[in-house]
Short mmCIF file of the C-alpha atoms (twelve columns), coordinates in Angstrom:
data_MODEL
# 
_entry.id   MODEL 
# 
loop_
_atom_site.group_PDB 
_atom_site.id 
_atom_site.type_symbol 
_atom_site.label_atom_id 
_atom_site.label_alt_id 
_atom_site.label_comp_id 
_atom_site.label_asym_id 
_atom_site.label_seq_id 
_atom_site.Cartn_x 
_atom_site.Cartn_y 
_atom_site.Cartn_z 
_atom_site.pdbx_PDB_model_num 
ATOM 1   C CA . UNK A 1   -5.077  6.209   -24.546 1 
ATOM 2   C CA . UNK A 2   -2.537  7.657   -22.022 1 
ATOM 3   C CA . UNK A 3   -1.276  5.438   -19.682 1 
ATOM 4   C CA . UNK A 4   1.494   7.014   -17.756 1 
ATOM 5   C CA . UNK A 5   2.122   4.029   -15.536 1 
ATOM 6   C CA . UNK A 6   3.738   0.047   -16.851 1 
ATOM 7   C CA . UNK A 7   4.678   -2.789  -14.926 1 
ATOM 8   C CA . UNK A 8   6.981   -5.072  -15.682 1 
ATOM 9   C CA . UNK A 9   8.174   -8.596  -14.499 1 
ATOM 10  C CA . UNK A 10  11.481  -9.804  -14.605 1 
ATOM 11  C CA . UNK A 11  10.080  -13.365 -16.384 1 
ATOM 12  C CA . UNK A 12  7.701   -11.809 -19.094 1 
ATOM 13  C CA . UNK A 13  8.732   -8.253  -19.622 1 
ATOM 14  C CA . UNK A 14  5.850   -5.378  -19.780 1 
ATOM 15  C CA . UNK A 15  2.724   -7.091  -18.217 1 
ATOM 16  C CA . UNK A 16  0.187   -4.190  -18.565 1 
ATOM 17  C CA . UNK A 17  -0.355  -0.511  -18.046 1 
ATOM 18  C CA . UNK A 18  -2.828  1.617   -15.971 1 
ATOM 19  C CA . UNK A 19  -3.813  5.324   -15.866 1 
ATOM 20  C CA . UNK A 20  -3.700  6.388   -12.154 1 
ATOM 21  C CA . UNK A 21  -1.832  4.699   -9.095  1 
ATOM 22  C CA . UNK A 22  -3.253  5.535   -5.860  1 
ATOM 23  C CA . UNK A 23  -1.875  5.473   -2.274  1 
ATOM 24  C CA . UNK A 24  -3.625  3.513   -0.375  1 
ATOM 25  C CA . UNK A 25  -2.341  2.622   3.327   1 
ATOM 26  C CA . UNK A 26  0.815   1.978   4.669   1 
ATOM 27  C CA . UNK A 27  -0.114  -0.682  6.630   1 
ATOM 28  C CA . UNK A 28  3.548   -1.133  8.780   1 
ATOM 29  C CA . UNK A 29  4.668   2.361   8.516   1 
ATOM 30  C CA . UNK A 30  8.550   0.118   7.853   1 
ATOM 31  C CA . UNK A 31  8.574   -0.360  4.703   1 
ATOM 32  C CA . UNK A 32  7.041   -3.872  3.979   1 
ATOM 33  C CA . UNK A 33  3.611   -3.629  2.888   1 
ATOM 34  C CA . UNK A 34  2.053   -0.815  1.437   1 
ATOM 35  C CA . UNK A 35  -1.670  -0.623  -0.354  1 
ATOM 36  C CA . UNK A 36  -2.306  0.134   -4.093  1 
ATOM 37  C CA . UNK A 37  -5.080  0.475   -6.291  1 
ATOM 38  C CA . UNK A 38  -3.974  1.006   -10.059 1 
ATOM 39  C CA . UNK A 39  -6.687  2.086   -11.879 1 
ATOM 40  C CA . UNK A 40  -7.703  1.829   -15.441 1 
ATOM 41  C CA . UNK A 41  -6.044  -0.828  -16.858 1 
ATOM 42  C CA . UNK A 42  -4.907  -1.685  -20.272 1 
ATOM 43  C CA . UNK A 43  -5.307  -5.543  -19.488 1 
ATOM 44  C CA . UNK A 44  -7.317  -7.506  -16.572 1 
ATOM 45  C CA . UNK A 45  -6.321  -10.721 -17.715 1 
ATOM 46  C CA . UNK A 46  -2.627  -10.290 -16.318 1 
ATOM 47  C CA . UNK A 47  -1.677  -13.316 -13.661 1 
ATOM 48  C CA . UNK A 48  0.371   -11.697 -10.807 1 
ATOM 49  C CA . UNK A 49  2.381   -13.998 -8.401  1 
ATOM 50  C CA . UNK A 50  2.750   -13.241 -4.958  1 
ATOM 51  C CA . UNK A 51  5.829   -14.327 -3.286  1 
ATOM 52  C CA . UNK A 52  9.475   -13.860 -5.208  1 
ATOM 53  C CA . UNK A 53  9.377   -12.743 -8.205  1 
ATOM 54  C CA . UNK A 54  10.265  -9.204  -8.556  1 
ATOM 55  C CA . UNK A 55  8.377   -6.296  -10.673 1 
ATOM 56  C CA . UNK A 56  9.020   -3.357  -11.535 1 
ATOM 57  C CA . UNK A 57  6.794   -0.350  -11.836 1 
ATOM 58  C CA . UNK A 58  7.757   2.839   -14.611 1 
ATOM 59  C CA . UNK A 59  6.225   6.185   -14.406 1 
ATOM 60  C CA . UNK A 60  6.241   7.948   -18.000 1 
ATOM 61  C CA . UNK A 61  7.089   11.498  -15.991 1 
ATOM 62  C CA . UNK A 62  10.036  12.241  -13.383 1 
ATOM 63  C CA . UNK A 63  12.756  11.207  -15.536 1 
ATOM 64  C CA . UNK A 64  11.926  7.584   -13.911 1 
ATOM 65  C CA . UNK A 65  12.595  9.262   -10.490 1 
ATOM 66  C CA . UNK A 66  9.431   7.386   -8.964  1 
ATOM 67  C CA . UNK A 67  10.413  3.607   -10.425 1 
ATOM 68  C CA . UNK A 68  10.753  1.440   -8.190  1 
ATOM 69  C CA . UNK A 69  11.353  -2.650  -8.008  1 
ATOM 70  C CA . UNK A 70  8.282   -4.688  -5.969  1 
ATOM 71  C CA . UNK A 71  7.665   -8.059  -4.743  1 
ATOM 72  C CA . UNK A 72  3.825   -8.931  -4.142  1 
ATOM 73  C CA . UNK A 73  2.316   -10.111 -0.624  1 
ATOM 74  C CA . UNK A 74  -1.397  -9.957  -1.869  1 
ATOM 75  C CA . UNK A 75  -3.305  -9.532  -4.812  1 
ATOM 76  C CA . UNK A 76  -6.873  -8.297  -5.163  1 
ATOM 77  C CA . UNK A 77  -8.903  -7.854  -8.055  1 
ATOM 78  C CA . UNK A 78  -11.727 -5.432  -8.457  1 
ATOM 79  C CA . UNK A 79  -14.036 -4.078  -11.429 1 
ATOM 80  C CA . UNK A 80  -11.509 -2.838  -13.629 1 
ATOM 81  C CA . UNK A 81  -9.380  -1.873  -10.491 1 
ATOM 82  C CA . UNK A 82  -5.860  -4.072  -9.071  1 
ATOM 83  C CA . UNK A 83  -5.158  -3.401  -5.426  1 
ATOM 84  C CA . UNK A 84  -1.983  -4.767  -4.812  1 
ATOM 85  C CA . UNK A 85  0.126   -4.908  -0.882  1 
ATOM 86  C CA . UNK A 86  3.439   -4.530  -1.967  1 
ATOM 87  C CA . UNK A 87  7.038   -4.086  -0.703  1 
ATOM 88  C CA . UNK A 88  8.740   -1.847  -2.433  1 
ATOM 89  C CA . UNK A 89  12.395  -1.955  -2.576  1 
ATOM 90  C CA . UNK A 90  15.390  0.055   -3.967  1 
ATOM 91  C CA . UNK A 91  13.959  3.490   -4.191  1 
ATOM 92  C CA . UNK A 92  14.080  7.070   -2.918  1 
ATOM 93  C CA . UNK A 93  10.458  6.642   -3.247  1 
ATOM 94  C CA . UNK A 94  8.581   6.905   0.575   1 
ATOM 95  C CA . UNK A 95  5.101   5.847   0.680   1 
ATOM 96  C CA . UNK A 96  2.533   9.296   0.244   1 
ATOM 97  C CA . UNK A 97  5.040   10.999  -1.887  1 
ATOM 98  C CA . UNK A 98  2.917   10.753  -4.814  1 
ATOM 99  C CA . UNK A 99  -0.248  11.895  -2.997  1 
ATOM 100 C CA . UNK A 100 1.322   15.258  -2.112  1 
ATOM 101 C CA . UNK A 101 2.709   15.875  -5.458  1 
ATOM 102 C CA . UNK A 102 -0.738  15.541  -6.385  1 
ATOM 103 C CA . UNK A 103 -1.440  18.559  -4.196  1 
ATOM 104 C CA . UNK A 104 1.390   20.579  -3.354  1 
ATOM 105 C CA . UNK A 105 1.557   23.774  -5.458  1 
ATOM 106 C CA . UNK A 106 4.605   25.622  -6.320  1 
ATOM 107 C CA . UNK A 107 3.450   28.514  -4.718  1 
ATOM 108 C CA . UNK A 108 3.275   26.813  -1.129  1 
ATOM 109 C CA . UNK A 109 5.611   27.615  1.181   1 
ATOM 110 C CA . UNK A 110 7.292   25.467  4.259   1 
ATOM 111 C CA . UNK A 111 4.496   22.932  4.055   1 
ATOM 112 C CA . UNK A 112 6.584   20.482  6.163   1 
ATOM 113 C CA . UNK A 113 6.288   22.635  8.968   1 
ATOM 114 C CA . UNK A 114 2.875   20.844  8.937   1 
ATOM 115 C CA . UNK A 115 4.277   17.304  9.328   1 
ATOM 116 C CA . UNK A 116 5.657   15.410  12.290  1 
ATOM 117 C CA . UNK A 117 9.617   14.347  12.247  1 
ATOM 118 C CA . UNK A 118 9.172   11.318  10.080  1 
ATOM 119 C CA . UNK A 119 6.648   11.741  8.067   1 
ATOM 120 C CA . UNK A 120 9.144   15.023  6.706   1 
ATOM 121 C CA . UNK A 121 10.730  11.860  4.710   1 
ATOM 122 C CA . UNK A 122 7.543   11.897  2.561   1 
ATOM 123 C CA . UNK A 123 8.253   15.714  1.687   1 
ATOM 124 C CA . UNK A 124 12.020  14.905  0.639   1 
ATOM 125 C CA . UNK A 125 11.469  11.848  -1.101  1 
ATOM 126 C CA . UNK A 126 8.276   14.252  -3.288  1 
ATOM 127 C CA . UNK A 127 11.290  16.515  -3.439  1 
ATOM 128 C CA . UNK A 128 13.748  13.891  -5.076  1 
ATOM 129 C CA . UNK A 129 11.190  12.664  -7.456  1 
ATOM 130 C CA . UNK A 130 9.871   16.091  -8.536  1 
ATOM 131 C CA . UNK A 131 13.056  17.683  -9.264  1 
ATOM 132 C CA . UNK A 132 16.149  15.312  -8.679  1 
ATOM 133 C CA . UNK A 133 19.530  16.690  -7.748  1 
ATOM 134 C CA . UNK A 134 20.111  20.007  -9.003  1 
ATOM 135 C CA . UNK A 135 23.386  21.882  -9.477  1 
ATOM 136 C CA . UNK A 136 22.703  25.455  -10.549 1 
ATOM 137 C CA . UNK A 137 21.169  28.219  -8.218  1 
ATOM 138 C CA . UNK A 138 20.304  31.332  -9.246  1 
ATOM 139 C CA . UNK A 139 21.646  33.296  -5.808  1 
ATOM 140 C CA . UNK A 140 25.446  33.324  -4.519  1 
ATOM 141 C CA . UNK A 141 24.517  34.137  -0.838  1 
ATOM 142 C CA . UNK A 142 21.675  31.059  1.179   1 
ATOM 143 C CA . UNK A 143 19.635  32.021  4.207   1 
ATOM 144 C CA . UNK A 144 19.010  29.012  6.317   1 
ATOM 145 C CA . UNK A 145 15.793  30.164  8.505   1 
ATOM 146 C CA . UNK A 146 17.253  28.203  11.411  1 
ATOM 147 C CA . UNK A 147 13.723  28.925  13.100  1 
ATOM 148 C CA . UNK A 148 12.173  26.372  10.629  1 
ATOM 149 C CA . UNK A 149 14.457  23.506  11.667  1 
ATOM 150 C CA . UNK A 150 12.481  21.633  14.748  1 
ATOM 151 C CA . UNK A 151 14.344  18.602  13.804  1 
ATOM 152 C CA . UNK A 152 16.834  16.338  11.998  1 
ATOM 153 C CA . UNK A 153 14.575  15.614  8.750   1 
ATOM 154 C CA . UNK A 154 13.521  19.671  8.904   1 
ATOM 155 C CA . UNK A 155 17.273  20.476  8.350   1 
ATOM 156 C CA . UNK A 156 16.898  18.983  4.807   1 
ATOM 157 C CA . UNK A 157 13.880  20.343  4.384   1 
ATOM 158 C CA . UNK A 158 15.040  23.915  4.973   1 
ATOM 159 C CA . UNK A 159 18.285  23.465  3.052   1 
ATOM 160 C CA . UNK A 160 16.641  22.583  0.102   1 
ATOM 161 C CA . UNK A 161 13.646  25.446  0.504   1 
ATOM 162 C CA . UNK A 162 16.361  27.848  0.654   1 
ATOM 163 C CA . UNK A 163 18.802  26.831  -2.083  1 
ATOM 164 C CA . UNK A 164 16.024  25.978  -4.687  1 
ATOM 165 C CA . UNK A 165 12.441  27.533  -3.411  1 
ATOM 166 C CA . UNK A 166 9.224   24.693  -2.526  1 
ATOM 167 C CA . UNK A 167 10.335  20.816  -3.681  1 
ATOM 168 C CA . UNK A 168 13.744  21.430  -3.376  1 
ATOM 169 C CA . UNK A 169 16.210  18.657  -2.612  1 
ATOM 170 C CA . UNK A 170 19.550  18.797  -0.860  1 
ATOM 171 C CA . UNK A 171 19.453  15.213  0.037   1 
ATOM 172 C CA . UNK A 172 17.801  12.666  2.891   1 
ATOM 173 C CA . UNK A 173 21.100  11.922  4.868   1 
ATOM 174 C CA . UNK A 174 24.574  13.810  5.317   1 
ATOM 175 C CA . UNK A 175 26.501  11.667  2.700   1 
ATOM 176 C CA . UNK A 176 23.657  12.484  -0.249  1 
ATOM 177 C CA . UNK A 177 23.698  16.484  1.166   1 
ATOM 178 C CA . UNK A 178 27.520  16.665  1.104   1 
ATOM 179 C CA . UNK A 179 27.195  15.213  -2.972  1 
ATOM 180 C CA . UNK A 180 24.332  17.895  -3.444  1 
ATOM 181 C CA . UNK A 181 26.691  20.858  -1.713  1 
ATOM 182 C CA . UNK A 182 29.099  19.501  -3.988  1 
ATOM 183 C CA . UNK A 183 27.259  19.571  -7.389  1 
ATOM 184 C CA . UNK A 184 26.209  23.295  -6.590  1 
ATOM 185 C CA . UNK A 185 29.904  24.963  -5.384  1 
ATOM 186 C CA . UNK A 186 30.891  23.512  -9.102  1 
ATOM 187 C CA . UNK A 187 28.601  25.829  -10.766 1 
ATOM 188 C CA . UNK A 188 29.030  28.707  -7.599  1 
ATOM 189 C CA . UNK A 189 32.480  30.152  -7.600  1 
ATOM 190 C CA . UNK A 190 31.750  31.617  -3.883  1 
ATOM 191 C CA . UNK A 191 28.587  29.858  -2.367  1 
ATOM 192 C CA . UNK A 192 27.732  31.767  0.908   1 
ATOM 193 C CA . UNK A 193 25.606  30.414  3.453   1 
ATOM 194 C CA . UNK A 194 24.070  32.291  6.582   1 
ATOM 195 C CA . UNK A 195 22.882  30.236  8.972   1 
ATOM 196 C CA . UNK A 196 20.214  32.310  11.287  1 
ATOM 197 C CA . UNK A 197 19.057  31.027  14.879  1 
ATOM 198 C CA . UNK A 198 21.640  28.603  13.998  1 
ATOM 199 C CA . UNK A 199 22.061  27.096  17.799  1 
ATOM 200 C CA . UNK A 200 17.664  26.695  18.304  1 
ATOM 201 C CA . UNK A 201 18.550  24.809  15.112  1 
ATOM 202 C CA . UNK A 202 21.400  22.523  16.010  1 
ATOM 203 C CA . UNK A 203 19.473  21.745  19.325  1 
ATOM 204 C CA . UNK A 204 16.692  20.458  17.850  1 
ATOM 205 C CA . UNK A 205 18.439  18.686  15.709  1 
ATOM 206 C CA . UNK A 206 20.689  16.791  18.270  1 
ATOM 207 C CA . UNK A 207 17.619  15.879  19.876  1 
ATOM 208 C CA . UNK A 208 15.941  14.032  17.105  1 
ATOM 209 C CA . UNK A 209 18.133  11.972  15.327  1 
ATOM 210 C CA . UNK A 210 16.711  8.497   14.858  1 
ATOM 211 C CA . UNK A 211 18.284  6.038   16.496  1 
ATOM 212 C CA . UNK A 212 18.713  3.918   13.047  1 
ATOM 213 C CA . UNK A 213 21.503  6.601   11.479  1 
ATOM 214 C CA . UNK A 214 24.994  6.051   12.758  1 
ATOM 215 C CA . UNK A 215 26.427  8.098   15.696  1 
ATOM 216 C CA . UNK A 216 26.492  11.884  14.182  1 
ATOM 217 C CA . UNK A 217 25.424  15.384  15.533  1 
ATOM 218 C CA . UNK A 218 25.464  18.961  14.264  1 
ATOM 219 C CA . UNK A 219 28.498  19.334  14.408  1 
ATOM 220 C CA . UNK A 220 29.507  17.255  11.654  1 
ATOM 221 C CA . UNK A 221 26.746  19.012  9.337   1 
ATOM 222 C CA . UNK A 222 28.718  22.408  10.440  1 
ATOM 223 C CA . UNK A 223 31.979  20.534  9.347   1 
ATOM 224 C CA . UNK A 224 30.505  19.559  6.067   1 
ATOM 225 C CA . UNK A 225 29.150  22.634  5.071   1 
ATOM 226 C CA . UNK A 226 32.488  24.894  6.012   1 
ATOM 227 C CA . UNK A 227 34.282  22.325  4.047   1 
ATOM 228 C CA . UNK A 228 32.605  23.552  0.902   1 
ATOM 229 C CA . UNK A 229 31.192  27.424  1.782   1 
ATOM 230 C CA . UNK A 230 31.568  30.547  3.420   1 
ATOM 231 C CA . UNK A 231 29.620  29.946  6.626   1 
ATOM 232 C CA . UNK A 232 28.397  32.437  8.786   1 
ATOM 233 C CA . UNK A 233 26.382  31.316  11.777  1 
ATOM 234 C CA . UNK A 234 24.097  33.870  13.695  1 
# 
């Protein structure tokens, strides 16, 4: 039977195995308890401890993009069904990812247009795990649809719609998009980049940087990108 998911614990190695993992809540919306149910499971008879002991969850797809580490705050058991509130830890992984790469086809378009700020972090993070950091594009000259960018988490959003189509990634924060602009002028001998209704752009993104990321503004995005291509701002 195929069972595409496996936990492990850091005491007793591979505990057991399950055929879907479902999104359930995110009950904090910070990061320290989110709601599972993994479903058809090779073994109910498996003892998990809540508290400290760390786990670790492997997905048989992604190139183990979606692992991630796990402590337990509550276990509960149902007919043939573990719901588990975890905190997840050490991951690109944001909580809803794998829901919409359940759904997302490669033929949609912009579909974080359809998200507010935040929540955009889902969308990269489905990007990341879908496709990872890629180096090679198949165009020398970018169009950045500045009209797209409404805010800070958009601007990744658009960069990596136009440098590699729908679930492209061109990282979550400006260190991670620098190393992505990096990998791809390697394998670009002139990588041009027109940047359309760039100042609506750089507005909105001024306006909507979280708090939580150190002191930056567009400016230093226009610095980082000049650094490595031909920039053209309109």
């Amino acid at each position: 039977m195929n069972y595409p998911y496996s936990i492990y614990s850091e005491s007793e190695g591979l505990l057991f195995k399950c055929k879907e993992l479902i999104e359930c809540q995110d009950f904090t919306h910070a990061g320290s308890s989110y709601l599972f149910a993994m479903v058809g499971l090779s073994n109910e008879n498996i003892v998990l401890s809540p508290g400290v002991e760390e786990y670790s969850l492997k997905f048989s797809g992604f190139d183990s993009r979606l692992d991630f580490d796990f402590t337990i705050n509550k276990v509960i058991k149902g007919d043939g069904v573990f719901y588990l509130d975890l905190v997840v830890m050490n991951s690109m992984y944001e909580f809803g990812a794998l829901s919409l790469l359940k759904v997302i086809n490669k033929d949609d378009k912009r579909i974080w247009l359809d998200m507010v700020r935040n929540s955009k972090r889902i969308y990269i993070s489905a990007c990341y795990i879908a496709n990872g950091i890629r180096n090679k594009i198949e165009k020398d000259c970018i169009v950045i649809e500045g009209k797209y960018i409404h805010d800070y988490y958009s601007f990744y959003c658009e960069f990596g719609y136009s440098f590699f189509n729908t679930l492209g990634y061109m990282g979550s924060n400006l260190d991670a998009f620098e190393d992505c602009l990096i990998g791809v002028k390697k394998h670009t001998e002139n990588l041009r980049v027109i940047w359309k209704d760039s100042s609506i752009s750089f507005k909105a993104i001024d306006n909507t940087i979280p708090n939580e990321i150190y002191k930056l503004s567009s400016g230093d995005i226009i610095e980082i990108i000049k650094e490595h291509c031909d920039l053209t701002l309109q």
